[in-house]
N, C-alpha and C positions, 0 to 999 in steps of 0.2 A: 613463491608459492602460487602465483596467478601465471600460469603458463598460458592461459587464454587471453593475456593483452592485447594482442594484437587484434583477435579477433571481437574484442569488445570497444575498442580503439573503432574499427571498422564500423561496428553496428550502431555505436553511437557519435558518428561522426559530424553531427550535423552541433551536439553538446557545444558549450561555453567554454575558454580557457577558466581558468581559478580566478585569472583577476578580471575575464568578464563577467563572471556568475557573480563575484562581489557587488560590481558595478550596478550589475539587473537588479539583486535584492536591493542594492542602497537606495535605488532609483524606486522600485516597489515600495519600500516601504515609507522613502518621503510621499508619496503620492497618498498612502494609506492613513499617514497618521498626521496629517495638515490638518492643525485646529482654524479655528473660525477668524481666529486675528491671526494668521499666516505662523504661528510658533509649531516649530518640530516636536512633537510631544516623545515619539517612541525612538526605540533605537535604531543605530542603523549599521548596525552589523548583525548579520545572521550566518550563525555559526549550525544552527539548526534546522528541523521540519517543524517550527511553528511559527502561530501568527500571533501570540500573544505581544503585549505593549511592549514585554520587555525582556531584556536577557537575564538581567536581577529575579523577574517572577518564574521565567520557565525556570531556572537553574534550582530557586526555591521548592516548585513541586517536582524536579527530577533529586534531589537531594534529602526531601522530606518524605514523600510519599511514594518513589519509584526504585530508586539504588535502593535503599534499605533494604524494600521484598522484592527487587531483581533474583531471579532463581541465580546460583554460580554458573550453570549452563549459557544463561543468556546471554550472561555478563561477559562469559569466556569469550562466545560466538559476537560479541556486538562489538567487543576489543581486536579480536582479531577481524573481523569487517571492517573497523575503522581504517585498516592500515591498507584498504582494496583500492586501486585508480577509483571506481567509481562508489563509495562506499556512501553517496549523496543518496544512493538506489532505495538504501536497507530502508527498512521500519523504524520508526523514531521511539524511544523504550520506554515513551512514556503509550503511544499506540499500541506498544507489545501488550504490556501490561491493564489497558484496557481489552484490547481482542479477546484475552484468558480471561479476562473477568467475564465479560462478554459472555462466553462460548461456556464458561459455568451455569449461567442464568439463567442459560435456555435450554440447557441442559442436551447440549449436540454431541452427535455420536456420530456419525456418516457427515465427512466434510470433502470443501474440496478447495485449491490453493489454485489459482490461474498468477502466473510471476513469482518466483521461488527464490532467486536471486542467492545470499550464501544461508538463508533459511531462519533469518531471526523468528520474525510472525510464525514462520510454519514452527516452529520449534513455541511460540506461544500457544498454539493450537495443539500442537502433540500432548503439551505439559497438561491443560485443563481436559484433554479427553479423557473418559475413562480407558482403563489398560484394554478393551475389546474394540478401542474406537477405532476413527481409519477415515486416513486422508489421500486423497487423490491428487498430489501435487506436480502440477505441470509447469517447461519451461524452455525455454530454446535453447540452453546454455547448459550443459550437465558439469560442466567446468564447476562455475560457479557453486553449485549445489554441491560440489562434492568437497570445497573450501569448509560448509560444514558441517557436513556429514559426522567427520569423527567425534564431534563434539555432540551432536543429536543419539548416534551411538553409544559415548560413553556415557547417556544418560538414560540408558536403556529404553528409546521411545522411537528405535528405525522401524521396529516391526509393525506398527501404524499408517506406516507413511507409503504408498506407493507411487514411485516421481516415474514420467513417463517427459521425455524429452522430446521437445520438437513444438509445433505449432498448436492449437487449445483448440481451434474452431473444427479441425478434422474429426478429432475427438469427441468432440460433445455433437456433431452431427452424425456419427457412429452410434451414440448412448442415446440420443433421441430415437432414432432409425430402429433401433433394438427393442425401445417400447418401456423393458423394465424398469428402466433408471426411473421414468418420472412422478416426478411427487419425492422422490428418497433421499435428496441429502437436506439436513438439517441447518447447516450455514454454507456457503460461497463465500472467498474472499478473491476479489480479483486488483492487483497493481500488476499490471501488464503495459500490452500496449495500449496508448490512450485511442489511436484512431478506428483501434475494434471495440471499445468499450460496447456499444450499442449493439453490434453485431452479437458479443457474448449473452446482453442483457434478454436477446431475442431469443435465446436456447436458454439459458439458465434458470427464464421464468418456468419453465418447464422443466427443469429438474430439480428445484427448489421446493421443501413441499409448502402446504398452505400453514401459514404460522413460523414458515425457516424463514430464515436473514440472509441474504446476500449485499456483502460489504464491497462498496466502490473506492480506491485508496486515492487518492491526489486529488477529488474534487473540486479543493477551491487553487490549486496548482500555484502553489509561490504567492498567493494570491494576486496573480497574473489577469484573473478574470474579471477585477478591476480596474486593469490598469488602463490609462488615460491613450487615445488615441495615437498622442506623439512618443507612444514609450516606445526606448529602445531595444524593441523586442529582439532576438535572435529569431533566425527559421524557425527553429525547432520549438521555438519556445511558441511564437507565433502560431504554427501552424496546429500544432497541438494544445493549445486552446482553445481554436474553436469547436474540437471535440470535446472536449470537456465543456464546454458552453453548452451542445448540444447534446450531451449527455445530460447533462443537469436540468436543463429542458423537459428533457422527455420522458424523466424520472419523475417529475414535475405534475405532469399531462397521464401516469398510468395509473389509472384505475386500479389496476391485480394488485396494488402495493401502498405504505403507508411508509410513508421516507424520512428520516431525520439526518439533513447533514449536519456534522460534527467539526468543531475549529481542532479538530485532535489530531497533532504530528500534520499534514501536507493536505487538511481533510479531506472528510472518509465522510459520506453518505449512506448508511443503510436501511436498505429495501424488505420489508415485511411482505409477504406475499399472503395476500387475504381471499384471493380468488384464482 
């Protein structure tokens, strides 16, 4: 069903075999969980997007508080994602499951999705909007998005959603340019690419309105952003860190906004825009 491998093979070429991605988290997480008299306290397989102590606890709150009220839809879409080359991509279900809760509270109606991937989160966003809502969901891959389409579909929640394919920053320099968009959506979520994070953050503050959220996904990245100078980074992993360093920065340093990052799935940062 993924007739796009090749082309996602290519895009993400720079990614870890399986058993170096193992190795990096093994290495990540000895370096995170060294107590004071040198004992391993946490574990060291990571089968998941979190950072909690243990495989024991996350599996406790995806089994106690997650599966149970997973909608059938998600669960359908999160099963058939699992079976994707890169399905490391998707939203973690316990992330899902807070974004909907999320996006209830603040009660948003005008949203917008930058990284769509096969549409777990978007499809958490569809679920909690009212049936007049409406998401703007962008991505460079329509492959991918259309993996799960039928399952967004057969939950009657496509007519919400309008995915425009291709690059996010043309676009939101368009909706800027045009005047009307700003101040008008009510949340942003963006897991895209990490070395335009900042780029989006410079337009988004301006379509977000005063009091909307805009969610930043991977901010503490593997938790990569501590790790020790001799770690054995890959490029990609390397390089795209220090974006997210300097996202997290500058996130840090804005004024217009009131930030709480989150240890939730691959954390997530969100920006309250106050000014």
């Amino acid at each position: 069903p993924f007739s796009s491998l090749q082309k996602q093979v290519a895009y993400f070429k720079h990614f870890l075999s399986i058993s170096e991605t193992t190795r990096y988290f093994k290495y990540i997480n000895k370096q995170l969980s060294m107590t004071s008299n040198g004992e391993n306290s946490r574990h060291q397989e990571v089968g998941h997007k979190s950072l909690l102590q243990s495989d024991a606890l996350y599996q406790y709150i995806l089994e106690t508080s997650v599966y149970p009220r997973e909608p059938e839809a998600m669960k359908e879409l999160r099963e058939i994602t699992a079976k994707h080359p890169w399905n490391l991509m998707t939203t973690s279900a316990d992330e899902g499951q807070f974004l909907n809760m999320l996006l209830k509270l603040i009660n948003a109606k005008n949203t917008m999705e930058i990284g769509v991937f096969t549409g777990y989160s978007l499809l958490a966003t569809a679920m909690a909007l009212p049936d007049d809502g409406k998401i703007l969901a962008m991505d460079i891959n329509r492959d991918n998005y259309e993996i799960g389409l039928p399952v967004i579909e057969k939950a009657g929640l496509a007519h919400k959603i309008e995915f425009r394919e291709g690059p996010a920053l043309p676009v939101l320099d368009q909706m800027i340019e045009d005047g009307k968009y700003h101040g008008s959506y009510d949340f942003i979520f963006v897991d895209s690419d990490k070395d335009n994070y900042l780029n989006y953050h410079k337009r988004l503050i301006d379509l977000v309105k005063i009091g909307g959220v805009i969610g930043y996904d991977n901010t503490l990245w593997n938790g990569s952003v501590v790790a020790a100078p001799d770690a054995p980074l890959r490029k990609y992993v390397r390089y795209y860190r220090d974006f997210v360093l300097e996202l997290n920065k500058a996130l840090a340093a804005d004024s217009r906004i009131e930030i709480c990052q989150l240890p939730v799935g691959d954390g997530i940062t969100l920006c309250r825009r106050i000014t």
